[in-house]
C-alpha positions in Angstrom: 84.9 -45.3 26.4 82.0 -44.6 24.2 83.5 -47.5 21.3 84.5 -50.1 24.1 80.5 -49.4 24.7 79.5 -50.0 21.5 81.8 -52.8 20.9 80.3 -54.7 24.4 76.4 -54.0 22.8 77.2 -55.4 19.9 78.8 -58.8 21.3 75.8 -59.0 23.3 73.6 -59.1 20.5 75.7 -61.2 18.6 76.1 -63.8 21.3 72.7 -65.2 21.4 72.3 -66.0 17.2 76.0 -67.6 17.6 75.1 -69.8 20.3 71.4 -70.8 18.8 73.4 -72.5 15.5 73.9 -76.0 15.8 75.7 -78.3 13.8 74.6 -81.9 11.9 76.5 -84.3 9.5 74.1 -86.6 7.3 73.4 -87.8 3.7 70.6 -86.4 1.9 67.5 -88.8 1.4 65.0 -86.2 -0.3 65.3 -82.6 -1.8 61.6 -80.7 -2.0 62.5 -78.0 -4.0 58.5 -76.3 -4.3 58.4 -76.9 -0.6 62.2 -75.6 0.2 63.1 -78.6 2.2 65.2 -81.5 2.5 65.3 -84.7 4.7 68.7 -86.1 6.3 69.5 -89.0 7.7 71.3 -88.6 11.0 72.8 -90.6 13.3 69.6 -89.4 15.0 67.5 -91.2 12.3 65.5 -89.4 9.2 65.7 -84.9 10.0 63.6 -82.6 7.7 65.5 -79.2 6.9 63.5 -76.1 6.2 66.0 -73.6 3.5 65.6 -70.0 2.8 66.4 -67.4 0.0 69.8 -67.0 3.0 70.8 -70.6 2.7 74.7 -71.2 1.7 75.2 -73.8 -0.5 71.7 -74.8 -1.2 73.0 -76.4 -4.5 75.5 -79.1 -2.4 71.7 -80.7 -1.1 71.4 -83.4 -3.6 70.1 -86.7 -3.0 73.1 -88.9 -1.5 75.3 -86.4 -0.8 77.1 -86.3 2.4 76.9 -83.1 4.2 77.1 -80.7 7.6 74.2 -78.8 7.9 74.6 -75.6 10.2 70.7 -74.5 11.3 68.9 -73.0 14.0 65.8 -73.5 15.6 62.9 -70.9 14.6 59.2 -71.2 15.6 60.2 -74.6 16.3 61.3 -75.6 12.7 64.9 -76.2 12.4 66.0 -73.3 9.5 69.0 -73.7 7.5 71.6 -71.3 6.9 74.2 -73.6 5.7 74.7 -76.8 3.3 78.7 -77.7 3.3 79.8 -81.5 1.5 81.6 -83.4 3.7 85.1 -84.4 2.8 
């Protein structure tokens, strides 16, 4: 009983940063690299990325390169965890 507990807390948690990650496809326009930033263009128009020290694949973010961008909103600033190139 105690595990099926444990295992229910932790899905919980985990929930919530699962469902905060979105998803965008776009070509690279601009890499900052002092500032840690890029800007995509999206079928939303021109998007500017913040990255981290955590971000995956940092190195496919070079200008026009096509790529899916996995990020989540944090103190209103969309953060990157992921840069993927799109087949």
């Amino acid at each position: 009983m105690t595990k099926i507990a444990i295992l229910v807390l932790i899905g919980v948690l985990l929930i919530p940063a699962v469902l905060n990650a979105a998803e965008i496809r776009g070509t690279v326009l601009k890499v900052d690299q002092v500032e840690n930033r890029f800007v995509l263009r999206t079928e939303r128009g021109e998007e500017t990325f913040l990255t981290t020290k955590e971000t995956k694949g940092i190195e496919n973010a070079k200008e026009g390169a096509n790529v899916m961008v996995t990020f989540s909103e944090k103190d209103g600033q969309p953060k990157v965890s992921e840069i993927a190139l799109e087949k």
